[in-house]
VEXKOL-11669 format. One record per atom (N, C-alpha, C): residue in three letters; z, x, y. Coordinates in steps of 0.1 Angstrom, whole numbers, plus 2048, in hexadecimal, padded with zeros to 3 digits. Atoms other than C-alpha are relative to their C-alpha. Layout:
REM VEXKOL-11669
+-----+-----+-----+-----+
!  aa !  pz !  px !  py !
+-----+-----+-----+-----+
! ALA !   Z !   X !   Y !
...
+-----+-----+-----+-----+
***
This chain:
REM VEXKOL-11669
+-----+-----+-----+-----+
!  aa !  pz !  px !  py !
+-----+-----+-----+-----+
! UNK ! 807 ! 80B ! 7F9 !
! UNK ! D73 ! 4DC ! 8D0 !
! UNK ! 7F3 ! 806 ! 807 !
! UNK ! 80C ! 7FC ! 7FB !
! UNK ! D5B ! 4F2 ! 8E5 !
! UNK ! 7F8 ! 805 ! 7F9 !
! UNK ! 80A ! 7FA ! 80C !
! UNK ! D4B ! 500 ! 8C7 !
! UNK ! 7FB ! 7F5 ! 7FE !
! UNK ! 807 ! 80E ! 806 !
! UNK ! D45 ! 4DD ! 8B9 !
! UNK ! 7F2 ! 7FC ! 80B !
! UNK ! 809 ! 804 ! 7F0 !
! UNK ! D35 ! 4D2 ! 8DD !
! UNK ! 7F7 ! 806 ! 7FF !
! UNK ! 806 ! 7F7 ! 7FF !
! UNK ! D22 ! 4F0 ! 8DC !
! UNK ! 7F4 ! 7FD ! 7F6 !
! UNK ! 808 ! 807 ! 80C !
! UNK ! D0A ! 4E2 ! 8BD !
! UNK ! 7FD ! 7F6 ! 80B !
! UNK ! 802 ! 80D ! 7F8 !
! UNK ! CF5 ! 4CB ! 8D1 !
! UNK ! 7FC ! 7F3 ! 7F5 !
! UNK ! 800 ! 80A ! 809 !
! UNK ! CF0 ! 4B4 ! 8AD !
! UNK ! 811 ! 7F6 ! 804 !
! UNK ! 7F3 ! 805 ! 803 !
! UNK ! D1A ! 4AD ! 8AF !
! UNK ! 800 ! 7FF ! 812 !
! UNK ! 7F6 ! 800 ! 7F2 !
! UNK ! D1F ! 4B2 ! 8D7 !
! UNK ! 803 ! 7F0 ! 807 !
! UNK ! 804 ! 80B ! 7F9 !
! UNK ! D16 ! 48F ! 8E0 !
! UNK ! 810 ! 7F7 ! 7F7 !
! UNK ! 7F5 ! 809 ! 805 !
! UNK ! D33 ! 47F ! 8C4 !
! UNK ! 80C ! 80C ! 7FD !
! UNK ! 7EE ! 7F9 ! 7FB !
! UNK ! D50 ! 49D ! 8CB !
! UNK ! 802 ! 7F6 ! 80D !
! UNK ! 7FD ! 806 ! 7F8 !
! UNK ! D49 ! 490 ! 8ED !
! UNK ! 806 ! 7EF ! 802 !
! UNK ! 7FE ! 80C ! 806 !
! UNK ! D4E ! 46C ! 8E0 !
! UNK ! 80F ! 800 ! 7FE !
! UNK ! 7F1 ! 7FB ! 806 !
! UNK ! D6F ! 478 ! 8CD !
! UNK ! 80D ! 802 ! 80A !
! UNK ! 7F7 ! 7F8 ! 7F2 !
! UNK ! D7F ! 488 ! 8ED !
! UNK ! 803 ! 7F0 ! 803 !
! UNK ! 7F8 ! 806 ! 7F9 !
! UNK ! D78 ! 46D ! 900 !
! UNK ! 808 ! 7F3 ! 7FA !
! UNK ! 7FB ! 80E ! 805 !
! UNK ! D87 ! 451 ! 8EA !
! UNK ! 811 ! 808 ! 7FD !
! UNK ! 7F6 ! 7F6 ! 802 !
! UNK ! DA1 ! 46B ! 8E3 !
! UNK ! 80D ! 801 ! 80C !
! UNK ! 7F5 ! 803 ! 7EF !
! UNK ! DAD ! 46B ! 908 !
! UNK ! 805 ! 7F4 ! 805 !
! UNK ! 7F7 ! 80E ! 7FD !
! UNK ! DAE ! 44B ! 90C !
! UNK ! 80B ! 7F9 ! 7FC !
! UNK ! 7F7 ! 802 ! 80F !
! UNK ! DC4 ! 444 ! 8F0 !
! UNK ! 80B ! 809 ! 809 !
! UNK ! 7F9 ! 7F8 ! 7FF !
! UNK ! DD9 ! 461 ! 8F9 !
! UNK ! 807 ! 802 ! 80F !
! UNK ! 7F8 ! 802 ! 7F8 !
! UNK ! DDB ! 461 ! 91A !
! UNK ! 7FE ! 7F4 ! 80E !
! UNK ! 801 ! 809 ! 7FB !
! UNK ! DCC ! 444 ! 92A !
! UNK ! 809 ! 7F1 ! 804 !
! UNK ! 7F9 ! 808 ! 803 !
! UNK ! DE1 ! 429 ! 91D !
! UNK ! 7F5 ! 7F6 ! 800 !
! UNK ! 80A ! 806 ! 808 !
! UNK ! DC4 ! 41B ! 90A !
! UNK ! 806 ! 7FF ! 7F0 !
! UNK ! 7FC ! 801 ! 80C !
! UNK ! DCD ! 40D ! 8E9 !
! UNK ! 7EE ! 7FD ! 7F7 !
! UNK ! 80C ! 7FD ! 805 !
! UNK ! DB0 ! 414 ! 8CF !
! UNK ! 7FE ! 7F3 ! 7F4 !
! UNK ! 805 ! 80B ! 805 !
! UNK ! D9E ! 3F7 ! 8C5 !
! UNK ! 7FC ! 800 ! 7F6 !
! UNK ! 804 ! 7FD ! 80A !
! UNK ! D8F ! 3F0 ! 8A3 !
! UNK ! 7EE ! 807 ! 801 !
! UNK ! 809 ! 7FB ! 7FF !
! UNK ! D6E ! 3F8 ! 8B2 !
! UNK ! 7FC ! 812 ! 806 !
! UNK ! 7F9 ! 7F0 ! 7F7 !
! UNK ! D7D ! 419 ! 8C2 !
! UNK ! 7FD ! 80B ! 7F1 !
! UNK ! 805 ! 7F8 ! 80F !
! UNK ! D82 ! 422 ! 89D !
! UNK ! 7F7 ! 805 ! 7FC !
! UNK ! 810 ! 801 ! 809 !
! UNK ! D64 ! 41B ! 88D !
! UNK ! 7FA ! 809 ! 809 !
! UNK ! 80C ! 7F8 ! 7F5 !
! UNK ! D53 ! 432 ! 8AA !
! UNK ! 804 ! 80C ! 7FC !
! UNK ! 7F7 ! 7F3 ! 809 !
! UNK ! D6D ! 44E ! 89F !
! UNK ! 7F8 ! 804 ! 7F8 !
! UNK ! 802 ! 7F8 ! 80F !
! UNK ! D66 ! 44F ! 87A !
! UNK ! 7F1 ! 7FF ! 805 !
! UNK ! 80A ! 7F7 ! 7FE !
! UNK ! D40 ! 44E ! 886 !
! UNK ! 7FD ! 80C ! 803 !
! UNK ! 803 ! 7F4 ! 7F9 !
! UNK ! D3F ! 46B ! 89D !
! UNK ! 805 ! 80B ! 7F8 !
! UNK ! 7F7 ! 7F6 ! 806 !
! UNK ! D58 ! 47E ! 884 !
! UNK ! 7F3 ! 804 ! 7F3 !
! UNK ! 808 ! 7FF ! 809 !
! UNK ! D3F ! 474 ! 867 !
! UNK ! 7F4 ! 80A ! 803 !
! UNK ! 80A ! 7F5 ! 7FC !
! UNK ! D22 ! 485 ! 87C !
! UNK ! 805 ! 80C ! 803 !
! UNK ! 7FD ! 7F3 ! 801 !
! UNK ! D34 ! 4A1 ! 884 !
! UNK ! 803 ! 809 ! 7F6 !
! UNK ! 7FB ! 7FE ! 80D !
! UNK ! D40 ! 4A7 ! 861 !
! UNK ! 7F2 ! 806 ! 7FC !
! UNK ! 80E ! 7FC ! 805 !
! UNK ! D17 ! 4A4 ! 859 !
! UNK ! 7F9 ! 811 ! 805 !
! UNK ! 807 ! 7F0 ! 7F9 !
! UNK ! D0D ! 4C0 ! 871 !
! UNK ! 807 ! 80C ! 7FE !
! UNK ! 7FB ! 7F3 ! 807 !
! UNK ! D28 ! 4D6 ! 867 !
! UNK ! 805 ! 808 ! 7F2 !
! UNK ! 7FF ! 801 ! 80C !
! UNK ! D25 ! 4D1 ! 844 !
! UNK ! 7F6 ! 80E ! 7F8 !
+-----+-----+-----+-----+
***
């Protein structure tokens, strides 16, 4: 995770990831359909920059 961050192209959507990540996990936030779709974006760009 701090390597990812560390790329300032990807740090902005790890940071995205985390925090939807926490909420989910430990907030007691249930992840909405638009929660998703923010997911597979940020995953998608980080996928690009570390491709």
């Amino acid at each position: 995770m701090r390597l990812l961050a560390r790329h300032s192209d990807a740090a902005t959507d790890v940071r995205t990831l985390l925090r939807l990540y926490l909420d989910v996990r430990f907030g007691g936030h249930r992840a909405s359909s638009a929660d998703v779709a923010r997911a597979r974006e940020s995953l998608r760009a980080v996928q690009e920059v570390w491709s």
